[in-house]
GUDRENNU-187860 format. One record per residue (C-alpha): x negated, y, z negated; residue number from 1. Coordinates in nm, 4 decimals, always signed. Each point is the difference from the previous one (the first is absolute). Last residue first. Layout:
REM residues N
{{X; Y; Z}; NUM}
...
***
This chain:
REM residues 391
{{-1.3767; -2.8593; -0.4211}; 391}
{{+0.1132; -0.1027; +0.3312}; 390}
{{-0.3162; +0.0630; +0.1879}; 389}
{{+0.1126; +0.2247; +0.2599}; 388}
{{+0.1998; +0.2004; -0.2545}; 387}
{{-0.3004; +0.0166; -0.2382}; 386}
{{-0.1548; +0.1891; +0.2796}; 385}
{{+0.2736; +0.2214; +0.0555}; 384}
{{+0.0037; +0.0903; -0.3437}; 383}
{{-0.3672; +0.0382; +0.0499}; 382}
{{+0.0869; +0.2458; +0.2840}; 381}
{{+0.2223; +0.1648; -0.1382}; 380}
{{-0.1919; +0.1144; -0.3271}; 379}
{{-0.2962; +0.1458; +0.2137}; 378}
{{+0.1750; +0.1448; +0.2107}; 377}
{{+0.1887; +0.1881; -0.3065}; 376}
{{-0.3757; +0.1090; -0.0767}; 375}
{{-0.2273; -0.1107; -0.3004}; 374}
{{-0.3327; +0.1393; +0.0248}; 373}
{{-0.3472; -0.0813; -0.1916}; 372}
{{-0.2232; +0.0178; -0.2833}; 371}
{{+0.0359; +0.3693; -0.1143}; 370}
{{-0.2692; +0.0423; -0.3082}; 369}
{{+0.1763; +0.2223; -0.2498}; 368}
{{+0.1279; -0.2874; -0.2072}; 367}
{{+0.0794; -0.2284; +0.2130}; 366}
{{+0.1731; +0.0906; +0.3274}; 365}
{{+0.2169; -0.0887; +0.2730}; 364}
{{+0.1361; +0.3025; +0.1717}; 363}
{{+0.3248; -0.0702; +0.1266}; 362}
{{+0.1535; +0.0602; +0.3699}; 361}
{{+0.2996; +0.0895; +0.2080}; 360}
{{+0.1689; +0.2674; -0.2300}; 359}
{{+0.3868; +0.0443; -0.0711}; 358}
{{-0.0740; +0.0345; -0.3602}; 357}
{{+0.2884; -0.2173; -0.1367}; 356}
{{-0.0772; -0.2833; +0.3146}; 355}
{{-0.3980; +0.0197; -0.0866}; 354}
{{+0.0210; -0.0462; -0.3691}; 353}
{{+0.3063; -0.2824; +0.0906}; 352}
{{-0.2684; -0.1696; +0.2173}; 351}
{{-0.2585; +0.0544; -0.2796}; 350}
{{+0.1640; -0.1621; -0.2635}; 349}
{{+0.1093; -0.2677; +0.2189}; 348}
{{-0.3911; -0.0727; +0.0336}; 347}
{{-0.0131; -0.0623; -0.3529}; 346}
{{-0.2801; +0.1556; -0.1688}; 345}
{{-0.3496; -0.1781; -0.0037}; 344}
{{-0.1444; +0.2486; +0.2697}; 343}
{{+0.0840; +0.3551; -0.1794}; 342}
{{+0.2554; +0.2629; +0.1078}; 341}
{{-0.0339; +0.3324; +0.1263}; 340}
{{+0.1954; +0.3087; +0.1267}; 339}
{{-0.1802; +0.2655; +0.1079}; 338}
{{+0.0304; +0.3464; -0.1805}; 337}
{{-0.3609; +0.0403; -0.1856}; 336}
{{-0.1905; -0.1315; +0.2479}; 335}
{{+0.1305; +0.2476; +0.2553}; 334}
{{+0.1950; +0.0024; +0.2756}; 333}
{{-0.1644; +0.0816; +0.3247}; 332}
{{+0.0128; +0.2797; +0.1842}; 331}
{{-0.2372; +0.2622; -0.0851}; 330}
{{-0.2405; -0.2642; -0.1121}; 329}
{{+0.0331; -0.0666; +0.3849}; 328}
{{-0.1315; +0.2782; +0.1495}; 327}
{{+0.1574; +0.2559; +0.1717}; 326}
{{-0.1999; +0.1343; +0.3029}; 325}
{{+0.0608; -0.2232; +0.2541}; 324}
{{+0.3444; -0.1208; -0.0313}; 323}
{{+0.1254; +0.3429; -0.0239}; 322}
{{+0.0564; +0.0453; +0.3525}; 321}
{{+0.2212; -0.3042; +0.0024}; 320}
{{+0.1942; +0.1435; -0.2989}; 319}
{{-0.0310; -0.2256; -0.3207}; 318}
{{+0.3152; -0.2002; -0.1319}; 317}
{{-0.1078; -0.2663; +0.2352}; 316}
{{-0.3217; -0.0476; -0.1821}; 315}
{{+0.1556; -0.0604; -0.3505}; 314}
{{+0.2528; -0.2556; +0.1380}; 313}
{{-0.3042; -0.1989; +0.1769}; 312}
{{-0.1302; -0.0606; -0.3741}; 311}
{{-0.2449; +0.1614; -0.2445}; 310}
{{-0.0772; -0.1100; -0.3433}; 309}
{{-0.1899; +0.1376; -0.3114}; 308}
{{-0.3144; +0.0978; -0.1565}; 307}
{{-0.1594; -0.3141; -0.0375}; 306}
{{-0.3816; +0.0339; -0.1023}; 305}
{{-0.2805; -0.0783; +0.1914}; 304}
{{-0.0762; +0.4050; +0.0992}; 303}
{{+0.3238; +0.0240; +0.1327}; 302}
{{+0.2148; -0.2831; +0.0792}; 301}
{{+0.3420; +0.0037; +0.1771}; 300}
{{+0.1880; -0.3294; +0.0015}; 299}
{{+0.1442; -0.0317; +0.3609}; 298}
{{+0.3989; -0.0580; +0.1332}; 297}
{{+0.1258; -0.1258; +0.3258}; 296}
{{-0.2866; -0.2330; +0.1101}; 295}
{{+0.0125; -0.2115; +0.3345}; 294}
{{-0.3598; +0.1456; +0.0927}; 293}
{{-0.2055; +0.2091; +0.1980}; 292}
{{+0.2813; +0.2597; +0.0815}; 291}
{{+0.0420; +0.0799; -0.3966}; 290}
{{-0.3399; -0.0220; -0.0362}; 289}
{{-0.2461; +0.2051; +0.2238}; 288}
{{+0.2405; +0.1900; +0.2182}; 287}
{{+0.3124; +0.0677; -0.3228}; 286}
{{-0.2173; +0.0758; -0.2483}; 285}
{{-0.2937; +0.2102; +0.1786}; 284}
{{+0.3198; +0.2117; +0.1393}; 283}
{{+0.0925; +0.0234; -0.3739}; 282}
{{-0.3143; +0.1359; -0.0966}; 281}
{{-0.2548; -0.1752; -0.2552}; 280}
{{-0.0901; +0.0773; -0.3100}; 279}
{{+0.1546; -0.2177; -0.1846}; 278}
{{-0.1357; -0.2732; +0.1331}; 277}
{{+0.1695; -0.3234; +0.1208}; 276}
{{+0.0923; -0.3524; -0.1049}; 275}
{{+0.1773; -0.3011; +0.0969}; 274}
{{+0.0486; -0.2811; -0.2548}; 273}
{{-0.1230; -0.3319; +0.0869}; 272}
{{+0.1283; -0.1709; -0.2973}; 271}
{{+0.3357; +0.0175; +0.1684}; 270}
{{+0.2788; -0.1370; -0.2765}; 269}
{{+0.2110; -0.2981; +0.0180}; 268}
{{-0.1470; -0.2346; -0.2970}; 267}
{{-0.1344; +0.2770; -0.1800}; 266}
{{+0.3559; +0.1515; -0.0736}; 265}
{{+0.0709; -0.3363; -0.1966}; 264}
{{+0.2995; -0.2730; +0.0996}; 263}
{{+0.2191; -0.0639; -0.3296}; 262}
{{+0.3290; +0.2061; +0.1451}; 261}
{{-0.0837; -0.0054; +0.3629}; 260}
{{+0.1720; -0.2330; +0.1687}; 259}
{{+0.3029; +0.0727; -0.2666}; 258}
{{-0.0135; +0.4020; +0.1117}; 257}
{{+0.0172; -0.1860; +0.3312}; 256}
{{+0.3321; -0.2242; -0.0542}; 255}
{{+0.1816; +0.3344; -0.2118}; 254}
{{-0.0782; +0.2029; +0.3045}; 253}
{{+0.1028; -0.2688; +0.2425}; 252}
{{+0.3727; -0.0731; -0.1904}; 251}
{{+0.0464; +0.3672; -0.0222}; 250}
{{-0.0327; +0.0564; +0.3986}; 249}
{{+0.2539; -0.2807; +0.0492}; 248}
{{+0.2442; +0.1605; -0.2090}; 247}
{{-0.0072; +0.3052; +0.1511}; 246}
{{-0.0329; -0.1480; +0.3597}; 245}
{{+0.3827; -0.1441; -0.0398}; 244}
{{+0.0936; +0.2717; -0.1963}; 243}
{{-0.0887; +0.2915; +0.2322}; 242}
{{+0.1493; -0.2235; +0.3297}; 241}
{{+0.3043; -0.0379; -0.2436}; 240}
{{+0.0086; +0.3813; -0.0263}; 239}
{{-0.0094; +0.0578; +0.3341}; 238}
{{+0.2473; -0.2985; +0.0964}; 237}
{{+0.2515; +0.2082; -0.2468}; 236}
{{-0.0729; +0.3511; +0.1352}; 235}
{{+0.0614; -0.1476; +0.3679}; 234}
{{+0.3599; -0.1577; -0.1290}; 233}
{{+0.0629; +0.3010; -0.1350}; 232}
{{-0.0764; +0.2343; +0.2846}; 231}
{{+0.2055; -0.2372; +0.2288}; 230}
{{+0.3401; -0.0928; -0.1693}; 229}
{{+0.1072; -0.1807; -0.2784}; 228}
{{+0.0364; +0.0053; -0.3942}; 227}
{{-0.2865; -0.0886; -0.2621}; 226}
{{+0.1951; -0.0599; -0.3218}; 225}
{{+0.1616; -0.2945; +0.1636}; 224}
{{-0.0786; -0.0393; +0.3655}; 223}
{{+0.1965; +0.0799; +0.2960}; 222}
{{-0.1236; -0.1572; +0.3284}; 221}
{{+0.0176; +0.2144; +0.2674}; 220}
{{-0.2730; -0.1460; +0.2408}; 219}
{{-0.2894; +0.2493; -0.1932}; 218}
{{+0.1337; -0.1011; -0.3495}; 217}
{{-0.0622; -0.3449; +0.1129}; 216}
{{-0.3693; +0.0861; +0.0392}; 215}
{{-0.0428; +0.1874; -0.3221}; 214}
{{+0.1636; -0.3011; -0.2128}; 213}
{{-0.2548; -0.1778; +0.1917}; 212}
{{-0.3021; +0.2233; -0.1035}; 211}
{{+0.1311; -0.0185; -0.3462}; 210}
{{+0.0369; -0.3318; -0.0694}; 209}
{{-0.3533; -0.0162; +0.1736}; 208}
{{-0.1460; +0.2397; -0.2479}; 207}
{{+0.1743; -0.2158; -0.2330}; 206}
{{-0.1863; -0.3512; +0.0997}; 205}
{{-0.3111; +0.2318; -0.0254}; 204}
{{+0.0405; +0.0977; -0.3623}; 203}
{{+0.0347; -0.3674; -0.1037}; 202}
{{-0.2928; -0.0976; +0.1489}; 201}
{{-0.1226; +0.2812; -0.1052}; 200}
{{+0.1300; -0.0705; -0.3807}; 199}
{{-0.2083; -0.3879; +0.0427}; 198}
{{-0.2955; +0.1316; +0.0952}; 197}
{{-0.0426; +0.2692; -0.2896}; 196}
{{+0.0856; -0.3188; -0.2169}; 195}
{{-0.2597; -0.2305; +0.1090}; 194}
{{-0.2513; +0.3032; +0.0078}; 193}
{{+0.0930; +0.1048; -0.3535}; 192}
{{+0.0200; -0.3334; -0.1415}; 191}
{{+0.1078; -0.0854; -0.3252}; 190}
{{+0.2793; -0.2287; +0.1176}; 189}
{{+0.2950; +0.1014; -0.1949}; 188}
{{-0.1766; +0.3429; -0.1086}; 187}
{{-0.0935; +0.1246; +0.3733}; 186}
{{+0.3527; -0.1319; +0.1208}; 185}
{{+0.1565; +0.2574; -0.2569}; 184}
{{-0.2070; +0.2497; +0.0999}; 183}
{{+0.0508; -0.0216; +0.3821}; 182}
{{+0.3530; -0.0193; -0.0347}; 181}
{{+0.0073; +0.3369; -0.2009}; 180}
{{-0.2700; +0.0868; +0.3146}; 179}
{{+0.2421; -0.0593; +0.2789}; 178}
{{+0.2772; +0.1741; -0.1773}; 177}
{{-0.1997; +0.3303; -0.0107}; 176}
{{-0.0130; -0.0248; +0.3780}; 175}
{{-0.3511; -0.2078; +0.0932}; 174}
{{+0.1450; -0.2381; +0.0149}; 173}
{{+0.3386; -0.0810; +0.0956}; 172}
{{+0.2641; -0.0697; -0.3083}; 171}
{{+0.2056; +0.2546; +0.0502}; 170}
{{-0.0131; +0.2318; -0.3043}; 169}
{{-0.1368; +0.2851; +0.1908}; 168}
{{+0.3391; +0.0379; +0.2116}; 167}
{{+0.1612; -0.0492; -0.3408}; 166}
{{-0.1757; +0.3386; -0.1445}; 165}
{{-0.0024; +0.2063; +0.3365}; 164}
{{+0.3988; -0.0985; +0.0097}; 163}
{{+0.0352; +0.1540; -0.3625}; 162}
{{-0.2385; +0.3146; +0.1015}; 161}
{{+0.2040; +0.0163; +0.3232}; 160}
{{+0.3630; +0.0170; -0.2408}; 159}
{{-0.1060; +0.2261; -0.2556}; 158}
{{-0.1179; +0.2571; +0.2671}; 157}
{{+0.2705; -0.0079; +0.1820}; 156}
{{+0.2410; +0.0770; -0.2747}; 155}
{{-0.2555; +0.2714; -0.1501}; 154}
{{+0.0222; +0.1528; +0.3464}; 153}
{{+0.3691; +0.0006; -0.0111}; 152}
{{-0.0066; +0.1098; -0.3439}; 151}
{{-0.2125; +0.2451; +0.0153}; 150}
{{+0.2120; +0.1930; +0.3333}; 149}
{{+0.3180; -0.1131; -0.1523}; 148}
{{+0.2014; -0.2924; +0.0496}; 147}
{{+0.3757; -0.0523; +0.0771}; 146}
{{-0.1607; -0.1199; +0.3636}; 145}
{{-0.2733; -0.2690; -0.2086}; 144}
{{+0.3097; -0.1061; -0.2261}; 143}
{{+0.2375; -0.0219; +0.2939}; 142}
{{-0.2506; -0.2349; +0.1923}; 141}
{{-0.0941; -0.1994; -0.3085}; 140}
{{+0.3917; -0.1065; -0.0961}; 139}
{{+0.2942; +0.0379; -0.1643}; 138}
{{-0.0986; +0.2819; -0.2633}; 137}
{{+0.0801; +0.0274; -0.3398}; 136}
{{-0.0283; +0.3813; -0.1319}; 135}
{{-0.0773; +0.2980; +0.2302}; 134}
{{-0.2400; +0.2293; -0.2057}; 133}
{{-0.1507; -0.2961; -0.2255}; 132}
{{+0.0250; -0.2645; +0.2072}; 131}
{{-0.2495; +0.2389; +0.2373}; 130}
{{-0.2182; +0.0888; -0.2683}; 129}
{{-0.0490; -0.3790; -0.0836}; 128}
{{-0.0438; -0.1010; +0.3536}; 127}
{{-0.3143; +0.2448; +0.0414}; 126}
{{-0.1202; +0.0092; -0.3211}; 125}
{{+0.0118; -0.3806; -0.0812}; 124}
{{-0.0886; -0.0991; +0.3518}; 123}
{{-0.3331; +0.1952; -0.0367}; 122}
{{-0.0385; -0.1488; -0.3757}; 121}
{{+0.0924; -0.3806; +0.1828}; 120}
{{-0.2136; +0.0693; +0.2877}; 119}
{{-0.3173; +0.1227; -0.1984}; 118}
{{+0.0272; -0.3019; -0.2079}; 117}
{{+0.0271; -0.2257; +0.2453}; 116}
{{-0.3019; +0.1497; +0.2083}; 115}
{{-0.2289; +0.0226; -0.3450}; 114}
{{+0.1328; -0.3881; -0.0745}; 113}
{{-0.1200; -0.1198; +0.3892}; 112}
{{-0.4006; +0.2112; -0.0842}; 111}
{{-0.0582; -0.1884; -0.3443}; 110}
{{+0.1400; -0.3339; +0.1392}; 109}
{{-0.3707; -0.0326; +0.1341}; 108}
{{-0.3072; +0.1464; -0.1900}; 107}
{{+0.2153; -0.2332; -0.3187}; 106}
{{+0.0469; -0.3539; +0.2321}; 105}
{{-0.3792; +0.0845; +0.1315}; 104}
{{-0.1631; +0.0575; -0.3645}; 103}
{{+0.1926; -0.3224; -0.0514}; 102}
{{-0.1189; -0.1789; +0.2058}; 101}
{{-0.3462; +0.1015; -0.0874}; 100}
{{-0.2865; +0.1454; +0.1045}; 99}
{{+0.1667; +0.2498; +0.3023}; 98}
{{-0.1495; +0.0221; +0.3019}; 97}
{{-0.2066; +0.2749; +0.0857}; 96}
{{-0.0236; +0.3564; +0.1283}; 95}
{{+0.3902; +0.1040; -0.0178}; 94}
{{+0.0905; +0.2172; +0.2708}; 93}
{{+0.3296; +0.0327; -0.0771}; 92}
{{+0.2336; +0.0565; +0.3099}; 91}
{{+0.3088; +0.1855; +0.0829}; 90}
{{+0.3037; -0.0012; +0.2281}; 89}
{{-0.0052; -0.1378; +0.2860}; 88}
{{-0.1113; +0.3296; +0.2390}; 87}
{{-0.2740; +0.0751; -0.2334}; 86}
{{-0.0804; +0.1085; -0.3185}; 85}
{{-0.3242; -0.0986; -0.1777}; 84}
{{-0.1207; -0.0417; -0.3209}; 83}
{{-0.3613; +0.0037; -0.1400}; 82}
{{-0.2990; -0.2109; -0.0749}; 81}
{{+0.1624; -0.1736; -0.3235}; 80}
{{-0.2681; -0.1688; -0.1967}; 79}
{{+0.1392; -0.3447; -0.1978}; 78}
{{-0.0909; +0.0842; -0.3756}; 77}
{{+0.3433; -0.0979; -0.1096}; 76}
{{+0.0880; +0.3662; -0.0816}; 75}
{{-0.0880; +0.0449; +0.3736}; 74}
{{+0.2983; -0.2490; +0.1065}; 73}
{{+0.1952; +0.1466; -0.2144}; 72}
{{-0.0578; +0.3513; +0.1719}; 71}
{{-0.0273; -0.1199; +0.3458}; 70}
{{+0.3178; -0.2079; -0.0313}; 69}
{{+0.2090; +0.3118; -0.1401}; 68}
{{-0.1405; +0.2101; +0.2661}; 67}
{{+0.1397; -0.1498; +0.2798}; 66}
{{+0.3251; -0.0574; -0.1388}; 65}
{{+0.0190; +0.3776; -0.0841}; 64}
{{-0.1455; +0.1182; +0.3126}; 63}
{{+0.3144; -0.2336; +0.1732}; 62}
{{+0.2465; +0.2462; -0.2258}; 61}
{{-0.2020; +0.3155; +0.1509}; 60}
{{+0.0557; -0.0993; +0.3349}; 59}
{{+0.3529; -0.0586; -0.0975}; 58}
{{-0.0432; +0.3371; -0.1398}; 57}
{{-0.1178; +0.1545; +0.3499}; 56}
{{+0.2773; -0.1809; +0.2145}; 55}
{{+0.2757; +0.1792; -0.2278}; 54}
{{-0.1422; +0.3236; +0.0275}; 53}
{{-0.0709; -0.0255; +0.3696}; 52}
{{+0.3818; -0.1441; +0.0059}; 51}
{{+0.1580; +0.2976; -0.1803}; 50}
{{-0.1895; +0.2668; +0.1843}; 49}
{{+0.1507; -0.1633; +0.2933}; 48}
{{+0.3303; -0.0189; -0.0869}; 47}
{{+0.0166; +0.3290; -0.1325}; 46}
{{-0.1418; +0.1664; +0.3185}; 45}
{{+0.2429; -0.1659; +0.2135}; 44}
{{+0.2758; +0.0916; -0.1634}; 43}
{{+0.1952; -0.1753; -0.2906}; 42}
{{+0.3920; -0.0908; +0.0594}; 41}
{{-0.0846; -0.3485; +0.1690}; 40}
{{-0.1232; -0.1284; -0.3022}; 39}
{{+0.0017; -0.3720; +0.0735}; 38}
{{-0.0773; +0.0553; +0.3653}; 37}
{{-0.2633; +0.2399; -0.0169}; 36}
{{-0.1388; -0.1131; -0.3200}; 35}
{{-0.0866; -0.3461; +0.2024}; 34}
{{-0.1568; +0.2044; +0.2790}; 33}
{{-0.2417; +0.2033; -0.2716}; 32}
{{-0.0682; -0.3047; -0.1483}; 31}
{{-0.1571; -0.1765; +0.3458}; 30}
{{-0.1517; +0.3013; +0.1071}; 29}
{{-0.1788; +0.0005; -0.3802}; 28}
{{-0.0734; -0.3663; +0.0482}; 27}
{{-0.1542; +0.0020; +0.3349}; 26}
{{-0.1880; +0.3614; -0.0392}; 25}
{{-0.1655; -0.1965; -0.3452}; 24}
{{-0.0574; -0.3007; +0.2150}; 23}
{{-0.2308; +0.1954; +0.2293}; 22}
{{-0.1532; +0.1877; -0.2570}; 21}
{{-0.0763; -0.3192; -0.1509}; 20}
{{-0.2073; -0.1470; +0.2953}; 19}
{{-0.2568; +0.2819; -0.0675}; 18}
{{-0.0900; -0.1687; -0.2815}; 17}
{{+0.0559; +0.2137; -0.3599}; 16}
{{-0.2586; -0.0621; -0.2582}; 15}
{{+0.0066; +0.0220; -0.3700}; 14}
{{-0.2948; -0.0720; -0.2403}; 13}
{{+0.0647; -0.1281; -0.2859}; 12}
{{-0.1663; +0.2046; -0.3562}; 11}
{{+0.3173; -0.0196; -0.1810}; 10}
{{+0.1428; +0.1234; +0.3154}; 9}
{{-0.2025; +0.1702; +0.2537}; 8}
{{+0.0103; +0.2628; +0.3625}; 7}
{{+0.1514; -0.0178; +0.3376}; 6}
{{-0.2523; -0.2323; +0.1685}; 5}
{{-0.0129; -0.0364; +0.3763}; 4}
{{+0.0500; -0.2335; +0.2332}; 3}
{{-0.1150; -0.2756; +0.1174}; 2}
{{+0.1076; -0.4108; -0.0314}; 1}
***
């Protein structure tokens, strides 16, 4: 995903994908044509200040269910590298698997019971007013047309964040469903891998519920909950498609971070670590190194002592007719600010320390002395290795 990030809670980062501005528009075009017909009486401007209101606290709501699995999940010691909107909804970037079933039941069900409970206080305030000023009512189309501006939001509101709960309930990993099955396979057989395999499986054979459902919907086929017609039936498939590699996705990050659980940095790492001066210009750089060899990144000495790192990023931030004047402890990142790690740690340590920083390679070092270079390459290919050998 890209995007950009819109500022913290409880120390989270938040990001917005582009994709969500796209299903933001949707909803809030979709809201302001469903106020139309039930409040027929409110102008155009109304309507549609209504609906971006409406569409921007359901966004809100789905921040809330976000946020409360990133904050238990990070009072369980599991690192949270932020939250992201997008055009499904949310995500929790959460770092690692849980240790425990039950730190994965609790992470979990936390994020379904903040939905319910914002539905039932939205649906409290919205229907309750309403009862209030108009008494019993016969039915949920009068009560959303005897409704007020709040309340008619409030009604809406209470009613998506309920659907947003079940919808995450279904038991398709990696929805929050998929994982409270996850956890309670996890403690009957006490295997994480066994059990993260069995919850895709699982997950998959309801992405393809879906995509089907989606595919009938597109012939005229009126499902339950789901309805008919073309744009449905697409946004249905769509969705299942998202599932369906979802869950496959999770089932290969949890199989590699097992891969490499006990296997040490040293075993993967380049002892042949590339090195240039510090001294040198960037032209120098790029003709006498960077074109010489299959290297993206380059420890940078001076005077037999590490001073930092340099990498093919740095030199494409510099102009072209810069390239031969700057030099490259101008450049690189120093000492100080790279991110490390040691040759007997795990190597799934170091994947996730190169996921979370969004960097390419790891300095390998003991002590002060750097003794070689772990790259994502490097990782791939002996998981491809091990692959071919059927370890």
């Amino acid at each position: 995903m890209s995007g950009f990030r819109i500022g913290k809670i409880f120390g989270i980062n938040i990001h917005v994908d582009w994709s969500w501005l796209l299903i933001f528009a949707l909803v809030s075009w979709s809201l302001a044509s469903m106020f139309g017909e039930v409040h027929q009486e409110w102008d155009a401007l109304t309507r549609w200040v209504l609906a971006l209101a409406a569409a921007f606290l359901f966004f809100l709501s789905v921040l809330a269910h976000e946020v409360a699995h990133s904050v238990v999940a990070r009072a369980r010691k599991i690192p949270v590298r932020n939250i992201t909107l997008f055009m499904f909804g949310g995500v929790s970037n959460i770092q690692k698997e849980p240790n425990s079933p039950l730190s994965e039941l609790v992470i979990t069900i936390v994020g379904p019971l903040v939905s319910f409970f914002l539905g039932f206080v939205f649906l409290l305030i919205g229907a309750g007013s309403t009862f209030l000023a108009d008494g019993a009512l016969t039915s949920a189309s009068q009560l959303l047309s005897r409704s007020g501006p709040l309340s008619t939001i409030c009604i809406w509101l209470g009613s998506v964040n309920i659907l947003v709960g079940v919808f995450n309930m279904i038991p398709g990993f990696p929805l929050d469903g998929g994982r409270v099955l996850r956890s309670i396979l996890w403690a009957v057989t006490g295997d994480l891998v066994k059990a993260t395999r069995w919850a895709s499986w699982v997950g998959q054979i309801v992405a393809w519920l879906f995509i089907l459902a989606g595919m009938s919907m597109l012939f005229g086929a009126q499902i339950p909950f789901l309805g008919q017609g073309l744009f449905n039936g697409m946004w249905i498939i769509f969705i299942g498609w998202f599932l369906q590699n979802a869950a496959a996705q999770s089932y290969r990050r949890v199989l590699i971070q097992e891969v490499l659980e006990d296997v040490p940095v040293r075993r993967m790492m380049d002892t042949d670590v590339p090195v240039v001066p510090a001294n040198i210009a960037v032209k120098t750089l790029i003709d006498n190194h960077i074109m010489q060899t299959d290297q993206r990144a380059f420890v940078v000495f001076d005077q037999e002592k590490m001073v930092g790192m340099v990498t093919v990023d740095d030199v494409q931030k510099v102009p072209v007719e810069a390239r031969e004047t700057v030099l490259v402890r101008e450049i690189m990142t120093p000492s100080s600010k790279l991110i490390v790690i040691a040759p007997e740690e795990n190597a799934s340590d170091a994947l996730n320390r190169l996921q979370d920083q969004n960097i390419r390679q790891l300095p390998v070092v003991t002590g002060n002395r750097i003794v070689g270079l772990l790259r994502r390459r490097d990782i791939v290919r002996w998981l491809e290795f091990q692959s071919q050998i059927g370890s």
